[in-house]
N, C-alpha and C positions, 0 to 999 in steps of 0.2 A: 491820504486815506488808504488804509487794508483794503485789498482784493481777498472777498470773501474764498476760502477754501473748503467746498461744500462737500461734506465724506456723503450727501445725500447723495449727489450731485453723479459724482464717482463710484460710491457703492453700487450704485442701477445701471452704470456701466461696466461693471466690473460682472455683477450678478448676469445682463444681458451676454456678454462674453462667456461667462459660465455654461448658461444655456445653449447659445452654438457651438461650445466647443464639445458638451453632453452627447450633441446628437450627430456629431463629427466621428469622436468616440465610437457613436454605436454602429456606424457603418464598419468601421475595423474589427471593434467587440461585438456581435449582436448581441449578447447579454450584457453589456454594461449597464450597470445601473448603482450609482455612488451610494452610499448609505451611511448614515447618520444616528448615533443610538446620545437621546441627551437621560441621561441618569440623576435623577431627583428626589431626594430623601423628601419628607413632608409637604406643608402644601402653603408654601408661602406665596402670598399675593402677589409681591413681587417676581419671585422666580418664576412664578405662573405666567407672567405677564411675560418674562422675557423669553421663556421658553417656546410659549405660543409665535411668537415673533420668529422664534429661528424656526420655528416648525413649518409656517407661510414661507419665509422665502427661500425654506430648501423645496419646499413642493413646487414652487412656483417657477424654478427653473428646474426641475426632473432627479433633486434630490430624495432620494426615500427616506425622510427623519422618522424613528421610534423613539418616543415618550416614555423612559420606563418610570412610574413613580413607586418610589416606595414609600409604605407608611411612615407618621415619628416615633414607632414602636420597632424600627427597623435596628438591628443590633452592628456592629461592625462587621459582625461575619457575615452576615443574609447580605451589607451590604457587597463586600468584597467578591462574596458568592454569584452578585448578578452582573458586575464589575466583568469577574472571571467569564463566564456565562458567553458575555458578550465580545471579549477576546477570541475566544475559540468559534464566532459565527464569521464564516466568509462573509456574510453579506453586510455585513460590520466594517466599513472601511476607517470609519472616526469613530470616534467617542468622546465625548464631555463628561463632568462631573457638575452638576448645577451647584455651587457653594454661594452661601453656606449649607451646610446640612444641617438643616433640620430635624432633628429626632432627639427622642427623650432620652436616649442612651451617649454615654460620652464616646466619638466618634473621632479617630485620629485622622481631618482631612489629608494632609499629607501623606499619609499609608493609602491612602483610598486613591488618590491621584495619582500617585507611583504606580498602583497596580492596574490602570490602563499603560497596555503595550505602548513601547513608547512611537513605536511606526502606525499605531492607532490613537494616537494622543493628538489629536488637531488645535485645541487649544497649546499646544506646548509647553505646560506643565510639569510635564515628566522629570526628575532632573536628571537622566541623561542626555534627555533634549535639551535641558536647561544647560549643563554639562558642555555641550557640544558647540551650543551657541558660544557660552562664554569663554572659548576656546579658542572661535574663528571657524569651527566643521558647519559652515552655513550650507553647505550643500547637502549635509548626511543627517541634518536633524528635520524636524517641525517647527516653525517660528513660532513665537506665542501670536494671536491674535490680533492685539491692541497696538503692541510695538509693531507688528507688521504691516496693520493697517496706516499707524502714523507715520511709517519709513514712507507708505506709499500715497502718501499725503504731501510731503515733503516732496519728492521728486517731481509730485506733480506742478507744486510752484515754480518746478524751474531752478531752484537753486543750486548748484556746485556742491554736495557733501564733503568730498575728497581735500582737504585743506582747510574746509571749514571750521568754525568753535564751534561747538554745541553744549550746550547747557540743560540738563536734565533734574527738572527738582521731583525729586520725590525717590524712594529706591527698593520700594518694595516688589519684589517677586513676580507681581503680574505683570508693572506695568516697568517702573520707574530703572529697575536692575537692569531684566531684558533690553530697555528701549538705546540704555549705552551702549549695552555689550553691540546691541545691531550697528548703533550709529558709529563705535570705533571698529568693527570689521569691514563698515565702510568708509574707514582712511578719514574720519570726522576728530579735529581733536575733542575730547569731551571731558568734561567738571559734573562729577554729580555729587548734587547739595539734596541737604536732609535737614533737620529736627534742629542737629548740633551745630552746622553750618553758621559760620560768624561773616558777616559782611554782606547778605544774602544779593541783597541788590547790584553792589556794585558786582557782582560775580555774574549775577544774571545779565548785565548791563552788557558785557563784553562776548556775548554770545551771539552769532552770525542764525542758529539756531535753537532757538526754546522747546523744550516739552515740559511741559506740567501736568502732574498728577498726586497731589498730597490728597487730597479731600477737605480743602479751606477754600468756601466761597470768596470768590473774585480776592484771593488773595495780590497774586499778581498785579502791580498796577502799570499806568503806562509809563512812566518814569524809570521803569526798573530794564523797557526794551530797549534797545539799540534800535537806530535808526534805521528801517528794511530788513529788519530781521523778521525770520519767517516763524510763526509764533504756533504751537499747537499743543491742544488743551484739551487734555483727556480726563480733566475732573466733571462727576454731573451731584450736584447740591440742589437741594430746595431753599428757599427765603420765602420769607412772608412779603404778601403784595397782596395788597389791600385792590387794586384794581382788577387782579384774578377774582374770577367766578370761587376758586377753590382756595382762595387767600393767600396763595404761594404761586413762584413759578422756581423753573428751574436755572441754573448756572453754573458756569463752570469755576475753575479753581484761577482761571485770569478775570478780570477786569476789562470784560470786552469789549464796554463803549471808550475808558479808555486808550486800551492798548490798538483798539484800532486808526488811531491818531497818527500812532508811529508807527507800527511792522509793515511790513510790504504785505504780506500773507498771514492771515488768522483764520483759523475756523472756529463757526458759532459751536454754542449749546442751549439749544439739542440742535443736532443734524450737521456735525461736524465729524469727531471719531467715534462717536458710537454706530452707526449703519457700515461704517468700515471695517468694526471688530465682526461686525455677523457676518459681512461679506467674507473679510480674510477665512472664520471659519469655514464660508463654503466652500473658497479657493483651497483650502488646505485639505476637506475633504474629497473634491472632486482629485485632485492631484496625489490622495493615496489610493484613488479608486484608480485612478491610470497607472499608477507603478504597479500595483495590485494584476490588473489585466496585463501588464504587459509584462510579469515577472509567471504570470498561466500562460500565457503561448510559447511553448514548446520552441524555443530556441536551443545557439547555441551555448551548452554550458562551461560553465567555469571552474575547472575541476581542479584541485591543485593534487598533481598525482605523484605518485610516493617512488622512489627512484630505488630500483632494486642493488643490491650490492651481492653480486655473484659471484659464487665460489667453486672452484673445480677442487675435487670432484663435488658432487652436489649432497650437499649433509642431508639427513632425516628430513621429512615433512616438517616435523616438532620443532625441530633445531632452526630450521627456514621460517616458518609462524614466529615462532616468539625472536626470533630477530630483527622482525619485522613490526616495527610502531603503527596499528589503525590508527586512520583519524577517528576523533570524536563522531559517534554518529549523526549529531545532530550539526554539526560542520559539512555532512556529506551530505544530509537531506536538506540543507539551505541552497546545497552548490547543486543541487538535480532539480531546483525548481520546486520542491513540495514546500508550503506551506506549514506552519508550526501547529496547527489546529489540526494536522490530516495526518503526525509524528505523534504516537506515544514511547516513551522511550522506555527500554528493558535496560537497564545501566548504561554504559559508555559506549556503547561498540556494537549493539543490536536496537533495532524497533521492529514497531510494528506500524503498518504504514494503512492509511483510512480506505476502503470503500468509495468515499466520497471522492478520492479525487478524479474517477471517474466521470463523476456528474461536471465537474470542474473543467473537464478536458471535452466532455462529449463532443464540440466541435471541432476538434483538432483531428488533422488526419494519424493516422499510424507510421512506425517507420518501419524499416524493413524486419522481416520476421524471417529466424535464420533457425532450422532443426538440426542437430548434432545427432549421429546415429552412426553403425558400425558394421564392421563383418561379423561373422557369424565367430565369437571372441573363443579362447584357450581358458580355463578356469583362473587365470590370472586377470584377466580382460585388458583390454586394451588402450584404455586409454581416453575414454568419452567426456568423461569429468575434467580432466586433466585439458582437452580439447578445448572444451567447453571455457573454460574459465582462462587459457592463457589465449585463444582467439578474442575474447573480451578485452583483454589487458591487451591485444595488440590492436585494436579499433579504439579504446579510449587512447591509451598512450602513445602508439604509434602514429596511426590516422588521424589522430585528433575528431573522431566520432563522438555525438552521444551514443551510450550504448550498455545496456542490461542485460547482464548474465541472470539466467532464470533455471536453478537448479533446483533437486528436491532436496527434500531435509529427511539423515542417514537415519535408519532405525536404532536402535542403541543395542539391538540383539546382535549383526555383525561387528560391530564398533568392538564390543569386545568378546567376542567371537571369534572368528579365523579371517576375515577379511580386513577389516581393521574399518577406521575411516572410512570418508567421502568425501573432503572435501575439496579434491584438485589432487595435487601432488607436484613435487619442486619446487619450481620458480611459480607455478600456474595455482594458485590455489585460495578459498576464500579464508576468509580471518573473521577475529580468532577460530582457529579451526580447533580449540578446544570446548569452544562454545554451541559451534557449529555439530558437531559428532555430541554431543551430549544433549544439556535440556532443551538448549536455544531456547525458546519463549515459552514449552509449554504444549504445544499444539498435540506432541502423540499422546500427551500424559490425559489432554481432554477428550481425545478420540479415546482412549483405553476407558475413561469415565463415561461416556454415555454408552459406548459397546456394552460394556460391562450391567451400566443401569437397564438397559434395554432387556440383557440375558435372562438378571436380577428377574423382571417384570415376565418374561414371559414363564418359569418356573412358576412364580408365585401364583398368578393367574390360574397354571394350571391346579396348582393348590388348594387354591380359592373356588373354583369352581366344583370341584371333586368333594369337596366338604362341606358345602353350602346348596339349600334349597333356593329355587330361579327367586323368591320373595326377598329370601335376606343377602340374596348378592345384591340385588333392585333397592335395597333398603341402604346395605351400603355405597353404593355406587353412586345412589342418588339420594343423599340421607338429608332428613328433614331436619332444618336449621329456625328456630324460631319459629317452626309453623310451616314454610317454606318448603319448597322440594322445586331446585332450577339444576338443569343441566350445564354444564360447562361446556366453554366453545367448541372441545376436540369430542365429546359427547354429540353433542348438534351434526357436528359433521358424522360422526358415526349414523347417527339417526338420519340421516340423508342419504347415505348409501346405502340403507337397507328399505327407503324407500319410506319410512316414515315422518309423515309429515306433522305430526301432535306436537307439543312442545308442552304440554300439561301432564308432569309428570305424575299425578295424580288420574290419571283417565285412561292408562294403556291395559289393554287385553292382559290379559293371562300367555296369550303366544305374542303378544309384542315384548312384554317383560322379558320370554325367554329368547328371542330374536335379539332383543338391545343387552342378554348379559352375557349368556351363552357361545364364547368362539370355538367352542369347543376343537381344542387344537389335539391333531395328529400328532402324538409325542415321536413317529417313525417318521416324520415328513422333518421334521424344525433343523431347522439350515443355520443356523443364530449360534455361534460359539462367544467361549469368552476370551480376551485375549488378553497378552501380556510383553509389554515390551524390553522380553527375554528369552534366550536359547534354551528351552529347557526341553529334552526330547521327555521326560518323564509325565508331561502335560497332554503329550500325544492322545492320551485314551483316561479320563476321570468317569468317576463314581458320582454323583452332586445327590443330594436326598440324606445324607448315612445319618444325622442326627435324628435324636431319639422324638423331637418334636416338628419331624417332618414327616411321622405318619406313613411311612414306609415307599412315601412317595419318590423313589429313587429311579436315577437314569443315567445312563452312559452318554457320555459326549465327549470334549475335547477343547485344549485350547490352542488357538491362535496366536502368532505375533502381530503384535498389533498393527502395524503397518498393512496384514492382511483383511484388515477390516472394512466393509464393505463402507463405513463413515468414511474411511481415507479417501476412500476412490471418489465419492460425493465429496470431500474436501475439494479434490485434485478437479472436477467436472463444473462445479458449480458455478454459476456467472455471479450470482447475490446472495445478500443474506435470506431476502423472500424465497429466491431460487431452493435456495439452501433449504427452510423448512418442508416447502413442498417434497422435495426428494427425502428428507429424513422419515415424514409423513408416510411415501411409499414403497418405503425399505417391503419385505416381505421375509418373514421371518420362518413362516410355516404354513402348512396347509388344514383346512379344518377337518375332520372325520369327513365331511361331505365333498373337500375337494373345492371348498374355496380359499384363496389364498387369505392369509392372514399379516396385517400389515402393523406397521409400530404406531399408525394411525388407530386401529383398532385396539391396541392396547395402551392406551392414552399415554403414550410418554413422547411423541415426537414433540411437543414444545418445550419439556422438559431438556428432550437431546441438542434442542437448538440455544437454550442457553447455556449449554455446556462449552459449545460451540461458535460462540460469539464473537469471541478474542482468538482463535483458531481460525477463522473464516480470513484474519486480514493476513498480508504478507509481512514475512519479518524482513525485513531490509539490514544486510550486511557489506563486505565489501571486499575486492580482492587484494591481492598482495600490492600491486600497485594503484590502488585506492579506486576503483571503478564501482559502480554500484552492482550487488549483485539480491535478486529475488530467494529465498529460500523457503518454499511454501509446499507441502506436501509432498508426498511420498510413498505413493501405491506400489503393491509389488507389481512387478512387468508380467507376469506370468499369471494368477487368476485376475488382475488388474491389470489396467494398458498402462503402466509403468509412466507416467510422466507426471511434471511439477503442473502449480494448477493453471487452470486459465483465469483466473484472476489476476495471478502475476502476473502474467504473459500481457495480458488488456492494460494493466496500469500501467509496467514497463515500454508497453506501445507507444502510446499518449506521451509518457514522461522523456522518450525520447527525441520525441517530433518526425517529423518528416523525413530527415535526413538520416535519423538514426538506425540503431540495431537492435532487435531482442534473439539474443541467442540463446536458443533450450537448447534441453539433452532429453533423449530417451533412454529407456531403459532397454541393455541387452542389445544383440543385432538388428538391423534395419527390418527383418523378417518377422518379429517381434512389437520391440517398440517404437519402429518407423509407422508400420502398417498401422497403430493402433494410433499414432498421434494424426495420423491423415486420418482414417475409418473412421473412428473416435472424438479424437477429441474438438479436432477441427470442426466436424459435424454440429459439434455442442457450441461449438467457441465461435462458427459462423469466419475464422479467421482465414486467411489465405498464406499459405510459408510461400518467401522469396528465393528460396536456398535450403539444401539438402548437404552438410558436410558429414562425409562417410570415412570414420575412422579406419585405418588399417597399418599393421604393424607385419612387419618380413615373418618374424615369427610365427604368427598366428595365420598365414598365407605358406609356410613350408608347414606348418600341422597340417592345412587342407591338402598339402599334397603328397601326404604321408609319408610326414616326418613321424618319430616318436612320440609317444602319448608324454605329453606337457599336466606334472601335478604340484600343484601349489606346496608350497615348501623345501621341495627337490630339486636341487640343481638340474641345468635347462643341458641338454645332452646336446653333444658338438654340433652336430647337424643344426642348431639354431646358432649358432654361434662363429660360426665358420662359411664363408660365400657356399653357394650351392642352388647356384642360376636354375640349376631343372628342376629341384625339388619345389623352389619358387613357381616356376611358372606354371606349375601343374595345381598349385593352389589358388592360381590366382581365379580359376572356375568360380570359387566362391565368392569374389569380389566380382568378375562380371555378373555374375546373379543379382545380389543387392545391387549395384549401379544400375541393372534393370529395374529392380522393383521400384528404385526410387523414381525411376524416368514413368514408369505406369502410370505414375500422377501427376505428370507433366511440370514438375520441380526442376528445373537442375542441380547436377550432382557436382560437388567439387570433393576430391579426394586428398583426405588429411593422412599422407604414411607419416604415422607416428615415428620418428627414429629412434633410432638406440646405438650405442657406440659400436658396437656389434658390426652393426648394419656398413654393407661395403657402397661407393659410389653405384658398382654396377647393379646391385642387388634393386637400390632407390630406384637407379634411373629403369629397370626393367616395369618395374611397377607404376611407375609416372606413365610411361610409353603403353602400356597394357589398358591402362585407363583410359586413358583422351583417345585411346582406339576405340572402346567399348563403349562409349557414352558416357562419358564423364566430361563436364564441364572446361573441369584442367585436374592437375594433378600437382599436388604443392607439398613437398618434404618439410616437415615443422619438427623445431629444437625445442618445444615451449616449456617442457619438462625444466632441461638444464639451462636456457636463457629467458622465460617468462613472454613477456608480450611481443619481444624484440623476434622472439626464435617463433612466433606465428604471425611477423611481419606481410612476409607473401601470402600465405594465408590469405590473411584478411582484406590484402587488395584482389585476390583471386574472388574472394566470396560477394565481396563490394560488385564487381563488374559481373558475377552470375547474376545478384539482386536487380542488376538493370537491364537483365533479360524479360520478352515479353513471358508473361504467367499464362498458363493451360492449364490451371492444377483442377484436379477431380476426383471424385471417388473413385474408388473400387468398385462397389456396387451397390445398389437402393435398397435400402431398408426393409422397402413392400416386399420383396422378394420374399421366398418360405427361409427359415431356418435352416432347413439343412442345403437349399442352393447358395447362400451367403458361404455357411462353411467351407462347402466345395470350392466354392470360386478362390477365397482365400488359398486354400489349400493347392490347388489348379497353380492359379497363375501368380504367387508368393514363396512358394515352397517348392514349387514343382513335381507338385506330386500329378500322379495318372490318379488318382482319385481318393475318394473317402468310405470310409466303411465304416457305418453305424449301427454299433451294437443294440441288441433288445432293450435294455435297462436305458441306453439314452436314446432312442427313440420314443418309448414310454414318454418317459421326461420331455423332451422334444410335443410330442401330441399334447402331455398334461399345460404344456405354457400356450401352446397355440389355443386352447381352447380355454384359458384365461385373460386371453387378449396380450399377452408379450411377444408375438413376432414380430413384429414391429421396431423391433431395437438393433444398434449393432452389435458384431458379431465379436468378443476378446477370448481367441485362443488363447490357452493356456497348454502351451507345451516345450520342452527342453530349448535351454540357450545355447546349448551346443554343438546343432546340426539344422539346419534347412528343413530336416525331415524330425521327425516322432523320437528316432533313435538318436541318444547320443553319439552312439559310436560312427556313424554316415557322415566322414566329414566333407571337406568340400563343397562339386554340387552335387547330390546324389542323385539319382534317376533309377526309374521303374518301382517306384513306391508307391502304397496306398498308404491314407492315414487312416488310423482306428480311432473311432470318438466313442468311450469307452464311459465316458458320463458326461452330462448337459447342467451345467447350475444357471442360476438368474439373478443379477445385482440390479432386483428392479430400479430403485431408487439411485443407485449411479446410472445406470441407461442402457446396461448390455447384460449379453446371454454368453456365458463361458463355459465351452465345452471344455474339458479334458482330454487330451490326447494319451496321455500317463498319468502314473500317481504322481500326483503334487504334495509334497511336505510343506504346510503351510505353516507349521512348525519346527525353526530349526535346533539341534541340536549343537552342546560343546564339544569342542573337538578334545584330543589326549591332551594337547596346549595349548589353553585360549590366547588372545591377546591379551587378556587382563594379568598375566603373568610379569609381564612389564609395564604395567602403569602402576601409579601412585604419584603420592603428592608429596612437594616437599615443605618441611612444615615449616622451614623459615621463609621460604621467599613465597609459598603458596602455589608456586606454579608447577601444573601437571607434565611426571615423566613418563616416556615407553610408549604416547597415544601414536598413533600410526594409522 
């Protein structure tokens, strides 16, 4: 007699296991929690029924099953669309498809099952799960259910599979196909019989193991087993039975009473493999919810990195990029841990990388956070980018780190302009860097679109108000729709800050009307330009009004590049998207005749500027020459903006690293600049703490400070840079113990990057190594990374490694609370080294006008030359016995600071006599861009 094989029996141990292994899980995960989405076209009784059933016993051990049904009016697409839907939710670890499908429309199931991911396909379904099975990759797919459950039915009899016969009748897709492919990847030999099969029995007869699955009641009979053969029946049938209550009972596709004469092992029906297929599905969803969690903690990654092929002398940037193969981007965002749902992708070789995975990492601590910054640079500069990106390449490739280069993305006005490029240079550089210096994803083009809508808005306004009595702006501000008269949301919020509380647009005074339309803006106050992401000095100074039906309403102003736009800097500062509205909301664009500021809240378009800004707010994710991942997210100017990439990147790249790793930024400009503003600034915003302070410096630009010849871009470099000249060096080096101090004031340490150049003699290096680690510098480390990539910022990055496990003191500068103009001094005091500051009438004015708007409060982003420590270009070095002059005060309320001017700023730059664009173009057979630099 058969030994019953109970999948009841087993299932309730298997499901009990599930449950402690859940809550094992959540001690390592605190967020773990599996989840289950079952997808159900119409409303069949049955499916109802069986759904319900897997719905109970995923809650009943701490499964989160969702029920999505859709109507039988449901089309392929609406289906495929909630399919999709639930792909893209993390909290989606499985997914079903209830079949059949139900609906009135004709539905290709198979397209519908394909299109659950096949790593969320828990039924196994998929056919590249299918695929992979029938293949032997048992370890890289999802089993199907039924076969899996039966496999572990079988084992549980005890019998030997390995050497076994097995016998499988039936060969359809769910059960009959999969249940061989399983039972021959386990070394079982197997005969699978169907329809056509001739001799059926005696075939069955010689099998050590049976499965059955056609859908023919008790076809199987017991004549057809082998003696001890272990029998399992995965068909369920109805028969009429006159002794049931409901005239029928159910059966399987064996002959149970039977076959149980002769097998060793059989399982009934019901309560044999059916409690085992729900169970298997739970086992298969809990088990992608743990690859799932354990592919989110921030380990080590898997990077497959790209092996540089170097050449002396060192070709073009251009010539080094396109010699150089990226990987696919979406190969690079598998290998750093992001998930497919948290990756949009821009073609081959850029995305854009979600918000979300923030929320996905929040328990995860950070890794180290490393700022790139510089001397006080030659109008050639120095070398920060270049820094930046081949100290990356030597922590991934090198050290075998996790680790995130976090740069900004270049304006397109220098690109072809006189500076060329941004992105690296030589061996050290991101890719495509034709992509990179151009549109990349879009982001300046959306900052020039809301800037611009914003300008748009406040002209018209004034327009609008200037021609219209307070009734009919009231009328259309808030114009009656049906009868109707509601204010809209950013309305409401206006009516809240002027302290009215009515919401019956119908009911307001005569002086509420004129209070809710009235901004009446200072056309001498408006700070709001328009901008343009290009060099064009002819934009300096416009006319806006001149057409005939603009009523003579004319005004002088000026445009911007757009990287100078106060949205960049709110790009560059912002923690969120919420974050992000609030700050667009309190941009301040102008003041009113009365002396109240006017915000782009009051002029209703900040929701408008935030979905301009939607797809801008996330990071574009690129990668360097030897395949590292690198941040390219924003790009404020250094000088009326605190110059750095956003903190966005900087917080995702944290997380994405883990513990061990690195995010290395760059600032813009000297440490005196945008060191100062990524401590003062952005840190303040960003709540972050930097582990490391790497401070560029190049022999050349340290014999400028000790007055060598004035260095100008495009002229050859005059002997004195070119030839040893140990005293002119060390008289410069004044300017690099300055920065090594400012960066010590915030209790960082400093490690010194001398950039080299062929130029450069042993003695000249080692003077500068020696002059450092005297001064307060960490260490001092000679980097090739230009002409050898991540290899030549080898020491480098073990020098910056063992800063990173120094104990942190890092601090501000100075509080906030402070007045306005002591914040200035201080900077100015003890960053600059000036004896003090000297505040002209016109920005004091200014100065008083924010204090008594409530903006002192903010920090402080000097805007003055990158040239000199001090106001004047021409002071190079460290200079002493200087005052600075703050000759105008502005305010980026909505970025978060107050930027005085110490000189005129061009915030528009102009073309030179020969742009860069003189050598670019395209070649039209192979498409690929020449002359970028």
């Amino acid at each position: 007699m058969a030994q019953i094989l109970s999948g009841k029996d087993v299932s309730e141990e298997i499901r009990q296991g599930l449950k402690t292994e859940i809550e094992e899980l959540k001690t390592t995960y605190p967020r773990f929690c599996p989840g289950l989405a079952i997808v159900q076209v119409g409303d069949r009784d049955d499916s109802n029924v069986y759904i319900g059933q897997k719905v109970k016993n995923a809650g009943a051990i701490g499964v989160t099953a969702s029920h999505i049904k859709l109507p039988r009016t449901s089309t392929q697409s609406e289906v495929l669309d909630a399919v999709e839907s639930l792909n893209s939710d993390p909290a989606v670890h499985g997914m079903i498809v209830q079949l059949p499908l139900d609906s009135e429309n004709e539905i290709d199931s198979h397209l519908v099952t394909n299109a659950v991911r096949p790593e969320k396909d828990v039924d196994g379904l998929h056919q590249i799960n299918a695929g992979k099975l029938s293949r032997g990759d048992l370890d890289s797919c999802i089993l199907p259910c039924t076969p899996k459950g039966c496999l572990e039915l079988i084992r549980r009899s005890g019998v030997k599979i390995a050497g076994a016969t097995a016998v499988v009748v039936g060969r359809s897709k769910i059960v009959g196909s999969p249940m061989a492919d399983l039972l021959k990847w386990n070394h079982a030999t197997v005969t699978v019989c169907h329809s056509k099969t001739q001799n059926l029995p005696d075939i069955v007869k010689t099998a050590d193991i049976v499965v059955v699955g056609i859908g023919r009641p008790q076809m199987v009979k017991g004549d057809w087993i082998k003696q001890g053969a272990v029998v399992i029946d995965c068909g369920i049938n109805s028969i009429p039975d006159a002794t049931k209550k409901s005239g029928k009972r159910l059966v399987g596709d064996v002959d149970f009473d039977e076959v149980k004469q002769v097998a060793s092992w059989v399982t009934p029906v019901p309560g044999g493999v059916g409690p085992m297929t729900v169970a298997m599905l739970l086992q298969n969803t809990v088990e992608q919810a743990r690859k799932m969690a354990a592919k989110c903690v921030a380990g080590k990654w898997n990077l497959d990195l790209n092996p540089l092929k170097l050449v002396t002398p060192v070709p073009s940037d251009l010539v080094i990029a396109q010699s150089q193969t990226p990987k696919n981007i979406e190969i690079l965002a598998d290998e750093i841990s992001l998930l497919k749902e948290e990756v949009d992708y821009y073609g081959k070789k850029k995305a854009k990388v979600s918000l979300k995975v923030l929320d996905r990492l929040q328990n995860h601590k950070n890794g180290k956070y490393v700022v790139v910054t510089g001397i006080t640079p030659t109008p050639l500069g120095e070398g920060k980018s270049t820094t930046t990106i081949g100290l990356a390449q030597a922590l991934g490739a090198q050290s075998k780190k996790n680790v995130f280069a976090c740069v900004r993305q270049p304006s397109q006005g220098p690109t072809f302009g006189i500076k060329g490029g941004a992105a690296g240079g030589g061996y050290s550089q991101v890719i495509p860097m034709e992509e990179f210096n151009l549109h990349l994803t879009g982001d300046i083009h959306a900052i020039t679109a809301a800037n611009n809508l914003l300008a748009a808005q406040i002209e018209a306004r004034m327009f609008h108000e200037s021609t219209q009595t307070d009734e009919a702006l009231y009328k259309r501000l808030v114009p009656d729709v049906k009868g109707l008269r509601t204010f809209s949301k950013i309305q409401l919020a206006r009516l809240k800050k002027l302290g009215i509380e009515k919401t019956d647009a119908n009911s307001f005074t005569p002086e509420e009307v004129k209070s809710f339309v009235r901004l009446d803006i200072d056309p001498t106050t408006i700070t709001w330009q328009r901008v343009l992401d290009t060099n064009d000095r002819f934009l300096r100074k416009i006319t806006v009004g001149q057409g005939p039906l603009e009523k003579g309403h004319t005004r002088e102003c000026q445009f911007d590049i757009a990287v100078a736009s106060e949205i960049m800097a709110i790009l560059a500062l912002t923690t969120g998207l919420r974050d992000m509205r609030e700050r667009l909301g309190r941009m301040v664009v102008a003041s009113s005749t009365s002396g109240v500021p006017v915000t782009a809240d009051d002029l209703g378009v900040s929701g408008a500027l935030t979905v301009l800004m939607k797809d801008a707010v996330r990071p574009n994710l690129m990668q360097t020459l030897e395949g590292t991942p690198v941040f390219v997210h924003a790009g404020p100017f250094a000088n009326i903006a605190h110059g750095n990439s956003s903190i966005i990147a900087d917080k995702i790249g944290l997380k994405l690293v883990g513990e061990d790793g690195f995010v290395v930024t760059e600032c813009g400009f000297g440490a005196d600049i945008g060191m100062e503003k990524f401590f003062n600034i952005k840190c303040r915003y960003s709540n972050l703490i930097p582990n490391a302070v790497v401070l560029v410096a190049t022999i050349r630009a340290l014999k400028m400070h000790g007055g060598g010849p004035t260095v100008t871009a495009g002229v050859p470099l005059p002997k004195e840079y070119i030839e040893e000249n140990l005293d002119l060096l060390e008289k410069g080096c004044s300017n690099l113990r300055k920065q090594i101090e400012n960066a010590n004031k915030f209790g960082v340490p400093v490690v010194v990057a001398v950039n080299s150049f062929a130029t450069d003699t042993p003695a000249e290096v080692a003077l500068v190594q020696k002059f450092s680690r005297e001064n307060g510098a960490f260490d001092a480390i000679k980097c090739s990374h230009f002409a050898h990539g991540g290899l030549g910022a080898a020491e480098l990055a073990e020098a910056v490694s063992k800063a990173t496990q120094q104990p942190s003191d890092f601090k501000f500068l100075y509080s906030v609370e402070k007045s306005i103009e002591e914040k200035i001094e201080t900077i100015a005091k003890e960053i600059y080294g000036a004896d003090g500051i000297e505040i002209l009438p016109a920005a004091q004015e200014q100065i008083d006008r924010y204090k008594k708007q409530g903006f002192n409060d903010f920090p402080i982003c000097m805007a003055k030359t990158h040239l000199s420590l001090s106001h004047d270009p021409t002071k190079k070095g460290e200079p002493k016995g200087f005052t600075v002059p703050i000759r105008e005060v502005r305010a980026s309320i909505g970025a978060g600071f107050i930027y005085p001017l110490l000189g005129t700023m061009t915030t528009m730059p102009g073309l030179p006599t020969r742009p860069c664009f003189y050598d670019i173009d395209l070649d039209p057979e192979t498409e690929e861009i020449v002359g970028l630099s």
